[in-house]
N, C-alpha and C positions, 0 to 999 in steps of 0.2 A: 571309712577305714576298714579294710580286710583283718583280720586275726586270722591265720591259720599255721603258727608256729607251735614248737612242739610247747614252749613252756610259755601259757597264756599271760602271763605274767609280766615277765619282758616283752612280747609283743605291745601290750598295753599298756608300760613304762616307757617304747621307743615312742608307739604312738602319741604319749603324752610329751614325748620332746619337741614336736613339731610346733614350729612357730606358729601356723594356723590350726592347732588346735581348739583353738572355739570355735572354728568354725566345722567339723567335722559334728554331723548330724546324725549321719547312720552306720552303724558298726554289722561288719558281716564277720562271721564265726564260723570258721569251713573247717573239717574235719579234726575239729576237736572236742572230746567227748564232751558233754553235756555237764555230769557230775565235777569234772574240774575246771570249769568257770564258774563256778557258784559264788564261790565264795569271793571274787571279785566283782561279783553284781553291785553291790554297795558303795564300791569304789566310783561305778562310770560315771555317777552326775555330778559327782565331783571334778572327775578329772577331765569329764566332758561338757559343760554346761549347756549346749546348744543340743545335745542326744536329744533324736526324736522316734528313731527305730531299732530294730535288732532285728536279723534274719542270722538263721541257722540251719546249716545246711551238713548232713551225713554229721549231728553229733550225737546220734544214740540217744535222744529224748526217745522214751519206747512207754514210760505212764504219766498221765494226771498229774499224780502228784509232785514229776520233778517240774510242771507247769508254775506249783504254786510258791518254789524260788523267785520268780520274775518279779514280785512285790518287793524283793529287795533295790530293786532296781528304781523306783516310788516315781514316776512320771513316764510315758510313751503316748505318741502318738499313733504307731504303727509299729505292727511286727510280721515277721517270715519266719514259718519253719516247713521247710522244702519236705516232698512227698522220697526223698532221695536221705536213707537212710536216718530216719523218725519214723520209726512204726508209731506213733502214737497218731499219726496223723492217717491211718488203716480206721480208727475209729470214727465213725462219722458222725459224732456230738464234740470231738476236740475244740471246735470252734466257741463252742456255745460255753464248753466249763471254762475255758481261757476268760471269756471275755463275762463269767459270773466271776471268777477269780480274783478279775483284774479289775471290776466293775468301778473300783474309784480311779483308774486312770483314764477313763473316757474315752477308750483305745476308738483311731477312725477308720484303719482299716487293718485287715489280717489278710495275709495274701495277697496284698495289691487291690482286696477287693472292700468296697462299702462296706462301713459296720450302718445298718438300718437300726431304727429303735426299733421296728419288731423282732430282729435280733437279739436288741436286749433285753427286752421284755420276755422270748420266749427262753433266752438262756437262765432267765429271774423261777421262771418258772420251772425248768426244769433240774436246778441243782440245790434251789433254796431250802428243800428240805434237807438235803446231804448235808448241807451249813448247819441248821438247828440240829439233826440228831447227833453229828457231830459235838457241839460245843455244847449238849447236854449228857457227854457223858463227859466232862470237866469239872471237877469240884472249883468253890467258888475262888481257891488264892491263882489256879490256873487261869479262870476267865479272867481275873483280875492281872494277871501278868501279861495276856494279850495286848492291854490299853496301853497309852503311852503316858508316861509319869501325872500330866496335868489334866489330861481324861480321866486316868485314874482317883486322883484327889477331889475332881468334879464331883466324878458319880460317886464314891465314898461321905465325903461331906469331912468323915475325918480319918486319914489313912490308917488309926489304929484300931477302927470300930471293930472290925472280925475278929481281929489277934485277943482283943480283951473277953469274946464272947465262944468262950472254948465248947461250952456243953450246948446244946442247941438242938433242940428235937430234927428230924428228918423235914417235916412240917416246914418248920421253920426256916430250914436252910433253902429251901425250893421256893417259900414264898421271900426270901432274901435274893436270890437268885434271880428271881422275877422282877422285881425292884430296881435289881443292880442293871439285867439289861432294858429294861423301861427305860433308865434314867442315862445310859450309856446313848441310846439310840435318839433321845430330847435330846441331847449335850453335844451330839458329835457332829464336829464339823464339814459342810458339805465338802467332796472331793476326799474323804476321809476314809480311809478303809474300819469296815464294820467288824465287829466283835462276830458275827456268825461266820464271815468271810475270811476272819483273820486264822479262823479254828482250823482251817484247811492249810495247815501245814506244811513244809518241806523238809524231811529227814535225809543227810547226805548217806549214800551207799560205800562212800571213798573210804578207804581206811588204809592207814599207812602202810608200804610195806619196805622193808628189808633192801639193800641194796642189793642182794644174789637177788630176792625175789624179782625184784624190778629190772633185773638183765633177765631172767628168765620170760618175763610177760613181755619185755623189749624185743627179743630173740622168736618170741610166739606170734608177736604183731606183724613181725616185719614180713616170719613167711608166709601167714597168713594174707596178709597185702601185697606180695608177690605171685601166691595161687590166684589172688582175686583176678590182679592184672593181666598173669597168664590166662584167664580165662574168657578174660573182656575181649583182650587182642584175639585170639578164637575166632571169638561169636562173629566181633567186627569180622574178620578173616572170610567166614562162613555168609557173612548177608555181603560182605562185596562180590564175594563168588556167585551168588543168584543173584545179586543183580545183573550180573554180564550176563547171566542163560535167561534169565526172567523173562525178557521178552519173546524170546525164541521160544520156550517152553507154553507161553499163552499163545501166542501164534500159532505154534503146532496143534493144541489143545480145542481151540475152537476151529480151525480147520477139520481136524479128523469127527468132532461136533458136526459140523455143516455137509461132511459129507457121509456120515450114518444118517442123517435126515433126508440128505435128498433121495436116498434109498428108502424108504421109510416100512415098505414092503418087509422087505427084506432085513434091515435092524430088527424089525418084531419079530420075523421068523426066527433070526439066529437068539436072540432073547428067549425064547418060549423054548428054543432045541435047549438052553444052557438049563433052563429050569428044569425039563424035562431029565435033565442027566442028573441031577442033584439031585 
């Protein structure tokens, strides 16, 4: 199934009227920003049951951490996000935090290409600390807001033990801290996204705007999108015009090559007379 209408929403309302809708496995996302499909991530394994991928192409994913939204989405086999408008993919560890990110979805491939376990293994290694300093600087009702209600009751033992323990040295709270994620990391189930991993966040940047506003940014887009275009038809313009001289022009070019060599005398003299003048 394609998305690339202006309101993601209805697209993925029509989508979902389709008779073979369980059978539709991979969802493409074409130029629609990145920040307003978010909040529809939660929706797709509902309204898709068979979803195994996502590819995203020109949506303005540009950091990490609107990467770490995708958890909303809680099952992929594979994903795409095209080198064609996602600077984040300019970074050359994108790969590695996606798939520490994702780490309880078992992602097999990114890009069309193998996920290897050395893959996962060197992306364990390279972001796992960002996870722990991370969710150490969360006091303890936040890490406990991470877990899901019955994880949470797990590792507590009794969901009101904190609330009743107000005064509590520094000490104290770091070696409860300690505890809490010991008994978090015993308890949680495999395929379960972890308390260090969960601490990586997703903050939306959207924020509402005004109907003038939003003729205004609609009015900004469109010339915007029309310089783009005028620019593309150009270039095009420009590389089909050398292609019709190109060959002529290398033709000439190694010719007038082959016949300064077969003089060879004489290139060097005119060579040395140029130097000679400068």
């Amino acid at each position: 199934a394609v998305v690339s209408t202006q309101s993601t929403g209805e697209g993925l309302e029509k989508s979902n009227a389709v008779s073979n809708v369980a059978a539709i496995t991979h969802i493409y996302f074409k130029f629609i920003p990145y920040d307003s499909i978010v909040s529809h991530f939660p929706k797709l394994r509902v309204r898709f049951p068979a979803l195994q991928g996502l590819t995203f192409s020109f949506s303005s994913i540009s950091t990490l951490k609107q990467i770490n939204a995708l958890t909303a989405v809680r099952r992929l086999d594979f994903l795409s996000l095209s080198p064609e408008g996602n600077p984040v993919t300019n970074f050359s560890l994108w790969k590695y935090y996606l798939l520490y990110r994702l780490s309880h979805f078992n992602l097999r491939k990114i890009n069309e290409v193998d996920v290897s376990m050395t893959d996962t293994v060197l992306a364990e290694q390279l972001f796992s600390d960002l996870g722990h300093v991370t969710l150490h600087q969360f006091d303890i009702s936040r890490v406990l807001s991470l877990l899901p209600d019955v994880r949470r009751k797990q590792v507590l033992g009794h969901s009101d033990t904190l609330e009743q323990k107000k005064s509590i040295s520094p000490k104290q709270t770091e070696d409860r801290r300690k505890l809490i994620l010991a008994a978090e990391q015993k308890n949680r189930p495999i395929g379960t996204e972890s308390v260090n991993v969960a601490a990586l966040s997703y903050n939306s940047t959207v924020r509402p705007k005004s109907a003038k506003t939003s003729d205004k940014v609609h009015i900004a887009s469109s010339q915007l999108l029309d310089e783009i275009v005028a620019s593309a038809i150009a270039r095009q313009n420009k590389l089909t015009s050398l292609e019709k001289v190109w060959n002529s022009v290398l033709r000439d070019t190694v010719r007038s090559a082959v016949s300064e060599f077969a003089c060879l005398s004489a290139t060097v003299d005119k060579a040395l007379s140029a130097v000679q003048e400068t």
